[in-house]
N, C-alpha and C positions, 0 to 999 in steps of 0.2 A: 504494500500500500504506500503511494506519496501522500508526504503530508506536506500541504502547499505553506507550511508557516515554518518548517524547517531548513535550514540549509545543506551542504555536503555534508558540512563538518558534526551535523546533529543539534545545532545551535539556532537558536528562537531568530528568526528575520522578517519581517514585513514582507509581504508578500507584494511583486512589482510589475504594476499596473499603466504602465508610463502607454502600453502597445498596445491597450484597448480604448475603443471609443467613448464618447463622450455619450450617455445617453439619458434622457429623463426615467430619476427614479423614485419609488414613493416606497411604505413603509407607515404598517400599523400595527400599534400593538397595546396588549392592554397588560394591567394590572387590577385586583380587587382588595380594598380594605374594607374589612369586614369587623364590626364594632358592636358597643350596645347600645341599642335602641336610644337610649337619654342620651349622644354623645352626636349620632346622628341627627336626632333632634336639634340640639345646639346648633349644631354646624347648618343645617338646611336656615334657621330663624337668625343666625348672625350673632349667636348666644357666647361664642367663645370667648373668651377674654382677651387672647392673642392678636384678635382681629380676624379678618375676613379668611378661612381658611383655605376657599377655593380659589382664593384669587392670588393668594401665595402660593398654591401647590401647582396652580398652572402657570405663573411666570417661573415658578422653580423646575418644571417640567420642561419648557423651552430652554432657561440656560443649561440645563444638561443635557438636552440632545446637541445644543452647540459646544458642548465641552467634554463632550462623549470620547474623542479621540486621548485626550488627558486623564483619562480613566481606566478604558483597557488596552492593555500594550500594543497590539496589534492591529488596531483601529484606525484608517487613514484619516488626517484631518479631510472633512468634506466644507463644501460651501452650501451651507443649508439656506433651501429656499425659499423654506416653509416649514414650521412646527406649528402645530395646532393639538392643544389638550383638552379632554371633555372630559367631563363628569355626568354618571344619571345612576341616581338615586334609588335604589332597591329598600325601599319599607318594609316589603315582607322577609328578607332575609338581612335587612340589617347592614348594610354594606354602600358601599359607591365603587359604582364599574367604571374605572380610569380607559378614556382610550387615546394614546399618542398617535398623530401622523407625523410623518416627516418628511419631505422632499427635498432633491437635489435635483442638480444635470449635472453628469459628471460618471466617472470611469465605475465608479463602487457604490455597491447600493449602501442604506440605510437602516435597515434590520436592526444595529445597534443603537442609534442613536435613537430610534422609535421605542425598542424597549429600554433605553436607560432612561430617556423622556418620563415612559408611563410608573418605572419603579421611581425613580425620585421624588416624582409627583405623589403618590404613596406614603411615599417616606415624609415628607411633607405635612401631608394631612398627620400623620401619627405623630411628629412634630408639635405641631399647635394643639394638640386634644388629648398630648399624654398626660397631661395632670389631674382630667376627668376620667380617664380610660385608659389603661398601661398595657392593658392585654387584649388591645387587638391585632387583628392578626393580617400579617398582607399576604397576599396567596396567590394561584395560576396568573402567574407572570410569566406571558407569551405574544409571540408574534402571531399576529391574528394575516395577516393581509400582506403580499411585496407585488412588487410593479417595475420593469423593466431589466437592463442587463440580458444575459445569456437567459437564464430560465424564465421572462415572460412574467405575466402573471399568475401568482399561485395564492390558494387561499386558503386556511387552514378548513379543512373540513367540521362537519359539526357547528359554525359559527353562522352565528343570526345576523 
């Protein structure tokens, strides 16, 4: 098996993308925190103390899909051309379904920076609401959606 992050010598290298095209690519993905109900509450009516906590977790979800490359080693810096994060509200199970998109144009897609987007965003929310709530939990952090590059459009199956 080649492993494209390796070099000769067995040694961790960026993988070199200089000889492929430029092409438009997109990139979603989600995360879920999952809380109790009185915490949820806060956060939906503006109750937190911290302040507004969706509106911190989604400018903190965009600086880190553009700082995504300073994160994990192998990550090219991209020119991101679009981050957009959402939030929607699960009452019955107590939660908020994060979902990141990310675009570029450019040689490499985006897969990371959409999920480091949708977990920091996450991490975020659990952030501002640990004081009322310490043990929530952030879960199924995944790439839901990609667009462009060699494989086209894929999507994960199962996803509404």
């Amino acid at each position: 098996m080649d492993f494209t992050h390796i070099n000769e010598q067995g040694q961790a290298r960026m993988v070199d993308v200089s000889g492929k095209e430029d092409t438009e690519r997109a990139a979603t993905a989600q995360a879920i925190i999952q809380m109790q109900p009185a915490t949820l509450e806060l956060i939906k009516t503006g109750g937190v103390k911290k302040g507004n906590v969706l509106s911190a977790a989604q400018v903190a979800g965009i600086m880190a899909a553009k700082k995504t490359s300073e994160l994990v080693p192998m990550c090219h810096p991209l020119m991101i051309t679009s981050a957009d994060i959402n939030f929607m509200f699960d009452d019955d199970n107590s939660r908020i379904n994060i979902t990141a998109t990310v675009k570029t144009t450019g040689k490499t897609g985006v897969e990371m920076e959409a999920i480091t987007a949708a977990s920091v965003a996450a991490i975020t929310i659990y952030d501002m609401t640990k004081a009322v709530d310490r043990w929530m939990v952030i879960r199924e952090i995944m790439l839901l959606e990609k667009e462009g590059g060699k494989s086209g459009h894929i999507e994960r199956s199962g996803c509404e």
